[in-house]
C-alpha positions, 0 to 999 in steps of 0.5 A, a space after each residue: 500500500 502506497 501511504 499519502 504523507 500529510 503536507 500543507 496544502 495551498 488554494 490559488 484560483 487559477 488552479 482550483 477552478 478546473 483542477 479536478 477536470 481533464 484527465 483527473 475525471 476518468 477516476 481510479 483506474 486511470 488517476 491514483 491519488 499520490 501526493 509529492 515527497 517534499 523537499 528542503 530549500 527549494 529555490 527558483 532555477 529557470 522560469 518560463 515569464 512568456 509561456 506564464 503569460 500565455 496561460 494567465 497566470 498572475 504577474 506576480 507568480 514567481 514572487 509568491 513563496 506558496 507557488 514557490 513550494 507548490 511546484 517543488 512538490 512541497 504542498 498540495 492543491 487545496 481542493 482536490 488530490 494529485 495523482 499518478 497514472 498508470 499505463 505499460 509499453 514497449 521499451 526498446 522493442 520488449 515489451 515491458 508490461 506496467 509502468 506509469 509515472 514514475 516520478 511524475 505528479 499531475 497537478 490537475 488541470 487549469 483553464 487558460 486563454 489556450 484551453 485546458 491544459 494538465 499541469 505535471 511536476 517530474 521530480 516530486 518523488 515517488 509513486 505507485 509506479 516508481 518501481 523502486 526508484 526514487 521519484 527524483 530528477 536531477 537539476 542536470 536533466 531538469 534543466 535540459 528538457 526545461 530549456 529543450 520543451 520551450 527550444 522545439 516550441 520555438 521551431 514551431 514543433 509539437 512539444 510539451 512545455 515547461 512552465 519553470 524549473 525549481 531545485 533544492 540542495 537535496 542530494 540525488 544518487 545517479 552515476 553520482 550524486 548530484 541535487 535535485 529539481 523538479 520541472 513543471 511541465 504542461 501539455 493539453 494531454 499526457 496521455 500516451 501509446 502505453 496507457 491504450 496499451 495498459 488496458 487492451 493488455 489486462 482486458 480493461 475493455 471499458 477502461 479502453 473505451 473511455 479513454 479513446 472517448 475521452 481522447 475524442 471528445 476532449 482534444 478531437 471533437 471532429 470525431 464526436 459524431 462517428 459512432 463505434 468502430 467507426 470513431 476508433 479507427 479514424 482516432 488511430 488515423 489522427 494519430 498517424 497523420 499527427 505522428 508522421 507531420 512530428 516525424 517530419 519536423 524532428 528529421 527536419 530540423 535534426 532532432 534525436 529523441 534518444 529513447 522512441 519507446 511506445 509509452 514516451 510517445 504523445 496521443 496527441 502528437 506531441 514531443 514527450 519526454 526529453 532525456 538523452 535527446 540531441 539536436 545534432 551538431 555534425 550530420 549523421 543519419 547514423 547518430 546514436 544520442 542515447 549512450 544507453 541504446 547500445 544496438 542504435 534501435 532509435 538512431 536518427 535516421 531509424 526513427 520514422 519508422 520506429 514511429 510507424 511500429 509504435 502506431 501498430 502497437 497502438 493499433 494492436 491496442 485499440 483493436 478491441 474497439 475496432 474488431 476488423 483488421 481491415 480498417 485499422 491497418 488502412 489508417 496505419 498504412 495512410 503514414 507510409 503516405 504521409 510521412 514521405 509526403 510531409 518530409 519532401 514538403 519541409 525540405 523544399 521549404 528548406 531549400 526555398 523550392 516552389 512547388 514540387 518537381 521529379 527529382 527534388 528528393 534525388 536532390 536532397 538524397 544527394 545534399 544530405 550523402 555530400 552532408 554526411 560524407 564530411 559531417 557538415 555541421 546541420 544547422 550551421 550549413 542551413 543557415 548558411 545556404 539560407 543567407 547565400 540565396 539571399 545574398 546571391 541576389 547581388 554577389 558572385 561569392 555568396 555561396 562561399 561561406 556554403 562552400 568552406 563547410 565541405 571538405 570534398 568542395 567539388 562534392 558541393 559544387 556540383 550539388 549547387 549547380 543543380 540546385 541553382 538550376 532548380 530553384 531558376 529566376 526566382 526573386 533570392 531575396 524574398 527566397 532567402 528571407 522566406 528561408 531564414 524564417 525555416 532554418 533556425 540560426 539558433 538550436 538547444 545544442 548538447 555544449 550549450 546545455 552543458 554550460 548553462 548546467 555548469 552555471 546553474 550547478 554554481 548557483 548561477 542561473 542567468 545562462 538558463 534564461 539568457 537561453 530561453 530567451 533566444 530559444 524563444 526566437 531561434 530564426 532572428 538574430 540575437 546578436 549579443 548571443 551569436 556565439 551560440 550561433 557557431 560550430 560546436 566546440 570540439 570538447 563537445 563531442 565528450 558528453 555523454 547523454 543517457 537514460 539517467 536523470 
């Protein structure tokens, strides 16, 4: 039996007006009340004022020691229980049977200018499901998905997001003992592949029923008005097309999300989960940012189609709603559209293509080998390409600074004729801008990351909102920030990233 500690309580209005709707309503099979685990000196560490302001919360929020103590985990809303949810899942190509939040504490739900959203605190100690773990996170990985949660925000990619991080000199044992933090994290739903699995695993067929309901009826009202298998079969094809559109964006923009398993990946579409994630710095379709995935399972070219078995392990799940492969296996299969389509779209909008010509995908095929060839920094050779096209307008030379990125410079050579021979007289200028508004000068890369921790370790926080600041904006300038904006250094290439946090 998990015991509740008692703990003060707090009663802020902005949390109790819809505390107990969302998710928290589906009851006991779904949501068991767990109250947090304090901690001793909590202290601010990274607050998110922009996203605050979104969701209407008060001016003063950061000033207020009980908001202060309610996100460390050291009250509990006055007017209805907090709780964990249970689900299972795949890792790593096993399945693993039950999981749940392990050291997620959902604070309820709140109504704001953007809707609904559920409010969850990741680090506030143990729950039912923490399978003999101690329901902590480290400042280390509170601070990157704090930052990371508001950088793929920043892209215009679905994520969830991070209201604040808050920490305490409590002392947390990893690899080594380090000190604890706990990140508040919001999304409009946390409800993942793995709890549909959960159910259809232990014969819940009710439980399963009122989950895909409440997925419909609360985040895809289009859908309310189909009735039985009818309704699951087009939720699971909403999924797909969501999760092949989040494939798209990761690739584009090089993101590796490290750990692809069934019960990280969002209902909704959603980013979920930030642990040993990476924005590439040198491109390699290879790259493994996981030092825990020893067999590559999630590299980063592997994980569009890691998505698309991850979708018929949904589909394996809702089957109970749905009886008949047939249609279940059309709504899973439409992603083998829907993804290439999706990937050809965002390249040509990183190249300032127009329209769609045969032979654009042989065409970034080949950029991306020449790319791979001499481990062309991703990032940095976008915006470049970007700023050469728009240069290109009025000089002979613009294509240099592209060019000098390349080992094999003859390899680049040939590859820009044939691009400038795709993108024809079209006015550069206006290409160039509409690109520099697609490829972001700046990312949430490991070596950034790692110096903002280092600081935040010392007690020093600024880097941690200097960089929420610019992630913010990663296509503008920032000019007082444009080291950030340049080739990782070579140190960076040491830090290991793993599933410990």
């Amino acid at each position: 039996m998990f015991h509740r500690p008692a703990i003060p309580t707090v009663e802020l209005p902005w949390l109790s007006a819809s505390g107990n709707a969302g998710f928290a309503a589906l009851g006991a099979s779904f949501a068991t009340p767990t109250s947090p685990t304090p901690l001793p000196a909590p202290h601010w560490v990274g607050c998110n004022d922009a996203f605050r302001a979104q969701l209407g919360l008060p001016n003063e929020l950061w000033q207020q020691q009980e908001v202060l103590e309610l996100l460390t985990g050291n009250r509990e809303p006055a007017n209805h229980a907090t709780y964990a949810s249970v689900y299972s899942g795949h890792q790593f190509g096993h399945w693993a049977g039950q999981l749940g939040d392990g050291r997620a504490l959902n604070l309820g739900a709140i109504q704001s200018p953007i809707g609904l959203h559920e409010l969850q605190l990741k680090g506030a100690g143990p729950t039912p499901y923490s399978r003999r773990g101690d329901g902590r996170a480290v400042l280390r990985s509170s601070i990157r998905e704090f930052l990371a949660s508001e950088a793929m925000h920043g892209l215009g990619i679905s994520t969830t997001r991070a209201l604040c991080v808050t920490g305490s000199p409590a002392h947390v044992h990893r690899e080594e003992v380090e000190t604890a933090a706990v990140v508040t994290r919001i999304a409009p739903s946390f409800v993942r592949f793995g709890h549909f699995e959960h159910f259809a695993a232990n014969g819940q067929i009710d439980e399963l029923r009122t989950l895909a309901d409440h997925v419909v009826a609360e985040h895809v009202p289009k859908l309310q008005a189909m009735q039985g298998a009818q309704r699951y079969v087009a939720l699971l094809h909403e999924v797909t097309q969501r999760t092949a559109a989040l494939m798209a964006d990761w690739q584009a923009v090089g993101f590796c999300h490290g750990v692809m398993n069934t019960d990280n990946m969002s209902i909704l579409g959603l980013t979920l989960d930030y642990g040993p994630f990476q924005f590439m710095d040198g491109f390699d379709a290879n790259h493994i940012c996981n030092h825990s995935d020893h067999q590559g399972r999630y590299a980063y070219a592997r994980q569009p189609q890691i998505a698309y078995w991850n979708l018929f392990c949904l589909g394996q799940a809702l089957m109970p709603l749905i009886d008949e492969q047939g249609p279940a296996l059309a709504a899973l299969e439409s992603y083998k559209q829907a993804f290439p389509e999706a990937m050809d779209q965002r390249m040509r909008d990183k190249l300032g293509l127009q329209g769609a010509h045969e032979g654009d995908r042989t065409l970034v095929e080949d950029l991306l080998q020449a790319l791979q060839q001499d481990h062309v920094d991703y990032t940095v050779f976008w915006r470049r390409l970007s700023i050469a096209v728009r240069e290109s307008a009025h000089s002979s030379h613009a294509f240099e600074p592209v060019r000098d990125l390349f080992l094999h410079r003859e390899v680049f050579d040939a590859w820009c004729t044939r691009y400038l021979d795709r993108l024809g007289a079209i006015d550069r200028q206006a290409t160039g801008d509409a690109m520099l508004r697609t490829n972001p000068k700046y990312i949430l890369r490991n070596h950034l990351g790692e110096l903002a921790i280092r600081q935040a370790k010392a007690g020093n926080f600024a880097m941690v909102q200097d960089l929420l600041h610019v992630l913010h904006s990663p296509f503008d300038e920032h000019p007082t920030y444009e080291t950030w904006a340049g080739l990782a250094p070579e140190w960076a290439s040491s830090i290991e990233i793993s599933c410990s946090s």
